[in-house]
C-alpha positions as CSV (number, residue, x, y, z in Angstrom):
1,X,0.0,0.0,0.0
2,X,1.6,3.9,-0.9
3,X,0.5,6.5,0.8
4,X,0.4,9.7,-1.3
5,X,1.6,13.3,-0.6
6,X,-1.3,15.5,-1.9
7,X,-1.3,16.2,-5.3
8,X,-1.2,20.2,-4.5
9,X,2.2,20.2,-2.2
10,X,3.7,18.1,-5.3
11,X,2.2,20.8,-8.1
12,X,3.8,23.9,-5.7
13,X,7.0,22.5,-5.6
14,X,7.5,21.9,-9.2
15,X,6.1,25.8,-9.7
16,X,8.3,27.1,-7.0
17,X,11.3,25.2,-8.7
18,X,10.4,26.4,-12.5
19,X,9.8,30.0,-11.3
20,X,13.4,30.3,-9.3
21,X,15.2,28.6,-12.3
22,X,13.4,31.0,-14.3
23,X,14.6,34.0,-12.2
24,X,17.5,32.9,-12.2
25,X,18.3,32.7,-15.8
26,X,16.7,35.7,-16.4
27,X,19.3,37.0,-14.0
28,X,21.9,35.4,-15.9
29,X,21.0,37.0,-18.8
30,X,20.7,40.5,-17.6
31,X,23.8,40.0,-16.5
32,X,23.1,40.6,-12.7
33,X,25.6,40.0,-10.2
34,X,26.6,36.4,-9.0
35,X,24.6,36.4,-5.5
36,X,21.5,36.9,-7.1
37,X,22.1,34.1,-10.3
38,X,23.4,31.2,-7.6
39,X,20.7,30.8,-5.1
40,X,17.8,31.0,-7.1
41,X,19.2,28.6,-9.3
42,X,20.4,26.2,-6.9
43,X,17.0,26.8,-4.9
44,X,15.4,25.7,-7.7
45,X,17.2,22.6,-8.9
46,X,16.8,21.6,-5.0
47,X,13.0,22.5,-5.2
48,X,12.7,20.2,-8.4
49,X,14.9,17.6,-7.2
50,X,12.3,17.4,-3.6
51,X,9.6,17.2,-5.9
52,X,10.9,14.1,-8.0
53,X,11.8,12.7,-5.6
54,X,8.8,12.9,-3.4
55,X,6.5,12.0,-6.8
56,X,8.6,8.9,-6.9
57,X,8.6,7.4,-3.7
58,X,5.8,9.0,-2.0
59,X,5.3,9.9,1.8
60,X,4.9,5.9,3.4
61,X,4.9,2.6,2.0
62,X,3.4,-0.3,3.6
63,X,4.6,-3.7,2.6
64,X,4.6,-7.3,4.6
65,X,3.4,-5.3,7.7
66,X,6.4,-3.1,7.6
67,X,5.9,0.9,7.0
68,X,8.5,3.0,5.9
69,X,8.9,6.4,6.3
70,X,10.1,8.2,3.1
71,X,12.8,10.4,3.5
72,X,16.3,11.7,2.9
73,X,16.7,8.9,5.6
74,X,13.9,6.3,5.8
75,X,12.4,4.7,8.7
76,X,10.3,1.8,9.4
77,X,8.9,0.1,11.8
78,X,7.2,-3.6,12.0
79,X,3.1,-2.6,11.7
80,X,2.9,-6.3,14.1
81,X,5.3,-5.2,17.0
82,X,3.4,-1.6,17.9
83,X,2.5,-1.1,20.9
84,X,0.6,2.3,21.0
85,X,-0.5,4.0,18.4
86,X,-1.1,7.9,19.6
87,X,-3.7,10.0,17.6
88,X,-3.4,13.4,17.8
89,X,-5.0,16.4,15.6
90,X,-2.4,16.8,12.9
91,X,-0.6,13.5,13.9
92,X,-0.2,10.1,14.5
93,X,2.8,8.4,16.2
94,X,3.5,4.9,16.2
95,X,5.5,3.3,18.5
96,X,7.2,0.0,19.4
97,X,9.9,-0.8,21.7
98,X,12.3,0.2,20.1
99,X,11.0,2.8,17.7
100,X,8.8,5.9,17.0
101,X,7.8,6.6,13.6
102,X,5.7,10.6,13.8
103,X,3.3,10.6,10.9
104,X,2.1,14.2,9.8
105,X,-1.8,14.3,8.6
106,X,-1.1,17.4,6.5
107,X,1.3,15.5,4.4
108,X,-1.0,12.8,3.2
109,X,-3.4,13.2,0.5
110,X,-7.2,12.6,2.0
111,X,-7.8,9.3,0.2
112,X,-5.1,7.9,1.6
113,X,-5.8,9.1,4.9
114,X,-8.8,7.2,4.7
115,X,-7.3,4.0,4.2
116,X,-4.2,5.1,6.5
117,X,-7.0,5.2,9.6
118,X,-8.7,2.2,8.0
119,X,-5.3,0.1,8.3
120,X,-4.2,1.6,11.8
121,X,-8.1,0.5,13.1
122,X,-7.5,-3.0,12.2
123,X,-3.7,-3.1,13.8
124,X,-4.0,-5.3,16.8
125,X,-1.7,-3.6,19.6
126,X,0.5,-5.6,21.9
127,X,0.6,-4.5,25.8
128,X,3.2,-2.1,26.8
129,X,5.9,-3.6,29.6
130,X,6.6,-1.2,32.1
């Protein structure tokens, strides 16, 4: 199962990135000094890289009961060893022994929320140890 970044956060960033890549060449060719050509250009190329790479692999992935986080550095956790899961308004946090995995709301598109809270639901917790 994917979970999906919304489809708006992944059509900003490619604008944002085409727009400072724009300004920057246009600064280029004006022949503007080199602090003003650099960082919009490199801010750009970042922008558009983040947005690849986030159209790519998405926010979580969910496979054989493990979920993995997305990122620069990924994280997962086994779905079958959590032992809380903690719902907040604009979170959830899932934790085992030996992990915690934060899971941002505003970052997930709201079909797959839907099946995000349909899949937490049916996760059978283990009892915490104290």
């Amino acid at each position: 199962m994917t979970i999906y970044y919304p489809q708006k956060r992944l059509k900003y960033k490619l604008l944002y990135g085409i727009v400072s890549v724009i300004i920057g060449t246009i600064a280029f060719i004006i022949d503007s000094a080199a602090i003003f050509i650099y960082p919009w250009l490199i801010l750009g190329f970042l922008e558009i890289g983040t947005w690849y790479y986030e159209n790519k692999y998405h926010y979580l992935q969910i496979n054989n009961n493990i979920l993995t986080k997305n990122s620069l550095f990924p994280k997962s956790i086994d779905l079958t060893k959590l032992s809380a899961i903690r719902k907040y308004k604009n979170s959830f946090i899932l934790e085992s022994e030996d992990q915690n995995i934060k899971i941002h709301k505003g970052l997930i598109a709201s079909h797959s929320l839907n099946q995000l809270n349909n899949l937490l639901n049916e996760i059978p917790l283990k009892p915490q140890q104290i």
